[in-house]
N, C-alpha and C positions, 0 to 999 in steps of 0.2 A: 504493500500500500504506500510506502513513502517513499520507495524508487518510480513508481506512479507517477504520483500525485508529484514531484520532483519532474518528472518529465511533464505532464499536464502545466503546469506553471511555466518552463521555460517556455515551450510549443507554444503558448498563449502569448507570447512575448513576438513572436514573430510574423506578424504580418505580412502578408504576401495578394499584389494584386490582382483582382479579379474584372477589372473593367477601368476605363480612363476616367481617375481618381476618385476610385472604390477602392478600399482593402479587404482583408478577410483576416479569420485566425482562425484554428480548430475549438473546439470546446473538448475533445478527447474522450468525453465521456464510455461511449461504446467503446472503445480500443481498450479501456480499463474495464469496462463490464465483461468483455470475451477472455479478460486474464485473470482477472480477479471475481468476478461474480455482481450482477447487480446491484446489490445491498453494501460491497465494499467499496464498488465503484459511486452509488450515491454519497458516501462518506467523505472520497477522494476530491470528487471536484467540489464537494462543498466546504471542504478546506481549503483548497485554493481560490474559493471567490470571497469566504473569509478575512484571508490573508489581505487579497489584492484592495479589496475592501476597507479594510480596517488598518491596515498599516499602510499602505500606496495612493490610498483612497480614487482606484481606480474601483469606479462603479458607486453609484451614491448608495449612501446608508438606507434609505427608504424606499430606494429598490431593491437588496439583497433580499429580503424575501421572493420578488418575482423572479428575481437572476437566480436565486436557488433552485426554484419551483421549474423554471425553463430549462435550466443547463445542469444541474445537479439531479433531478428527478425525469422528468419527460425526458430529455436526450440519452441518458444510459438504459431507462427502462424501457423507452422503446424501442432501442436500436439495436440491446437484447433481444427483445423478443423477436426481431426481424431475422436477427442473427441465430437463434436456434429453430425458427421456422424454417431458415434455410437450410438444414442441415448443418450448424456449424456450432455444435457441442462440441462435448471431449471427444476423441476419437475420431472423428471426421476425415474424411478425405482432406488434408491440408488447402491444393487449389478451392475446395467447394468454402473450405471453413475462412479463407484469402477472401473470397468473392462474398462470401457473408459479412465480413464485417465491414468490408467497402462499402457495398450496398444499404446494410442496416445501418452504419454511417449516416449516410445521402440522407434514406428518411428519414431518420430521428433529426439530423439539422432542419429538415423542413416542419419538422413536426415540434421542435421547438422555437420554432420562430412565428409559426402560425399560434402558437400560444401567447407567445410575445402580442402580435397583433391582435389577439381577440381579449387581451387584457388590454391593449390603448384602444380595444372598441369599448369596452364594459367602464370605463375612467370617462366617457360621455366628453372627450375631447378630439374625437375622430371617427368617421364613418368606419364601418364592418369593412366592404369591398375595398375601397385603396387602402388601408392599411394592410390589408393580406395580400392586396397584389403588392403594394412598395415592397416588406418585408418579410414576404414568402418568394417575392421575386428574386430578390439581389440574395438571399440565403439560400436558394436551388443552386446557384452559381457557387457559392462558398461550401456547401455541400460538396461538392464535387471534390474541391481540394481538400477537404475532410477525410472524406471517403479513401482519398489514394494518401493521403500520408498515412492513416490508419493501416492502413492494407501493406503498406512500404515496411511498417513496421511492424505488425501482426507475422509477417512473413519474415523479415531477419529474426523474428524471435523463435519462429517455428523451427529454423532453419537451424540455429545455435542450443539453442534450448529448447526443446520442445515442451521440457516435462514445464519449464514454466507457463505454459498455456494450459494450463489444467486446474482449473480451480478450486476442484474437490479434493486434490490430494494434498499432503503436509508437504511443508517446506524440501526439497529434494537437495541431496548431497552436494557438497559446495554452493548451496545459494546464498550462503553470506560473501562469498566473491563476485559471483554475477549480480547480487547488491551493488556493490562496491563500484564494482566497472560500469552497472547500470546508472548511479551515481556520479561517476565523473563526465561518461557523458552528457548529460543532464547540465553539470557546470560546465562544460564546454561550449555545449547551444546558447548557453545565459552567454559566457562570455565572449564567445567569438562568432557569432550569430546576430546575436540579438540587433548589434549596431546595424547591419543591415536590413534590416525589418522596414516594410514600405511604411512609410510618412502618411500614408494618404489617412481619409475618415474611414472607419470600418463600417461595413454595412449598413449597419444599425444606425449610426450616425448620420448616412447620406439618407436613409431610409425617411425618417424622422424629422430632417430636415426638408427631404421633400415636401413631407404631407403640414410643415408649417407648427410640429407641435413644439413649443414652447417650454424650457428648465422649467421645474417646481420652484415654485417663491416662496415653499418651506425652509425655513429657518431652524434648524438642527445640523448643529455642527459634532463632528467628533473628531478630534486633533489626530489628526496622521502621524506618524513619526517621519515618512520619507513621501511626501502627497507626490504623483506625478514621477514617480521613481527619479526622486531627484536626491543630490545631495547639496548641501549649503554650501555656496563657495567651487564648488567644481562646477567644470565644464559640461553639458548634457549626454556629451560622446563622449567621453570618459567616466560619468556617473551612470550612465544606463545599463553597460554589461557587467558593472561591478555590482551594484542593486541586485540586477536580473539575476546573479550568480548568489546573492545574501540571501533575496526571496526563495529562491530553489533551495538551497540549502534548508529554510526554514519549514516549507512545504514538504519540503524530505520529513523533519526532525516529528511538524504537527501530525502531517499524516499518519506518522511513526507509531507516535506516541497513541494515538486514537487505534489505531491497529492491534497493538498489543496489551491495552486496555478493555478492547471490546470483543477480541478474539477468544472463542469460544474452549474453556478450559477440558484438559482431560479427566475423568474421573479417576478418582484415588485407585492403583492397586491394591490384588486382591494380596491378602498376605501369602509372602514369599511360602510357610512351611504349610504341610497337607499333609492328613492323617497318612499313613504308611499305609498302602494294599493290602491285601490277606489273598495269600495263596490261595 
């Protein structure tokens, strides 16, 4: 969960464009439900919006309920589901279970961004119809690039590790190394990635903007420690992959900790001695 959820955070960092000046990012959710299980996976990404939240103060405070509800809930549980419809459980044919979680990808972005829009229908500051077409629109397109980094990585993992694709079974022999290594890559994406991440507005942003809706003129503040992944005093191209590499780290450490707090104990042995046999 917090070599995850470490990857989920950096990935999120990297914006990559999808149309002349639109970006995108993953949300990861399915990539983590096909490794880890649905239930660990809603855990994962809702620590890193959390995080990005609360410490970054990327994403406003009195939306983190809806960002959880969309990208924490709807996007891994239904892109599950799509994903073992397709045949892409444990044991699967690798290409079918590849093509599963590309595709349960695709939907679940669409399927949480149509949530996104039928919640700015239900807030009685925007029509039903262009908000699902602005923001069902431009997230079909960011789906796509979802779908294939998903799938880019669902498959180096099958490839290397397989058994880590299994979510029902216990930690498998040397997985505190392929932590580790899944870890440093992780800070590597923060740090020698990140600075390349397209500039433009994400989706969501041009979306929004389209349809004229207007910031909240709620007044509730909560003090960031680093708002805008910045640091005081530093340059923005040299505070962002350094941040990006603190956040993942941390994302690693919360996920972590949430993981083996909540992770499901074994019951006590039986005792070691037993009555002797009778010939």
């Amino acid at each position: 969960m917090g070599v995850t959820a470490a990857f989920v955070f950096a990935a999120q960092m990297l914006n990559f464009p999808i149309a002349t000046g639109t970006s995108g990012h993953i949300i990861g959710g399915v990539l983590a439900a096909a490794l880890l299980g649905p239930s660990a996976a809603v855990i994962v990404v809702t620590s890193v919006l959390l995080l990005q939240c609360l410490v970054f103060a990327d994403g406003g405070l009195l939306a983190l309920g809806a960002n959880v509800l969309n990208m924490a809930v709807v996007q891994p549980v239904v892109g599950y589901a799509v994903y073992r419809a397709l045949g892409g459980g444990p044991g699967g044919a690798p290409a079918r279970r590849i093509a599963a979680v590309a595709f349960g990808s695709w939907v679940a972005t669409v399927a949480a961004a149509a949530a996104c829009a039928g919640e700015l229908a239900l807030s009685g500051i925007v029509r039903a119809a262009p908000a699902l077409a602005a923001v069902v629109g431009v997230h079909a397109a960011i789906g796509l690039g979802e779908g294939a980094i998903a799938a880019l990585v669902f498959a180096t993992i099958l490839r290397l590790r397989p058994e880590l694709a299994e979510p029902s079974r216990p930690g498998p022999a040397g997985f505190g190394a392929s932590a580790a290594l899944g870890l440093v890559v992780c800070v590597a994406l923060a740090l020698f990635v990140s600075p390349f991440a397209c500039p433009w507005p994400d989706g969501l942003e041009r979306a929004v903007a389209h349809l004229g809706v207007r910031p909240s003129q709620a007044r509730v503040a909560w003090p960031a420690l680093l708002p805008d992944y910045t640091l005081p005093g530093v340059a923005s191209w040299r505070a962002t992959p350094l941040v990006a590499a603190a956040g993942t780290l941390v994302a690693f450490a919360l996920s972590g900790v949430l993981g083996i707090c909540l992770a499901p104990r074994s019951r006590a042995r039986a005792p070691a001695t037993a009555p002797a046999s009778r010939a």
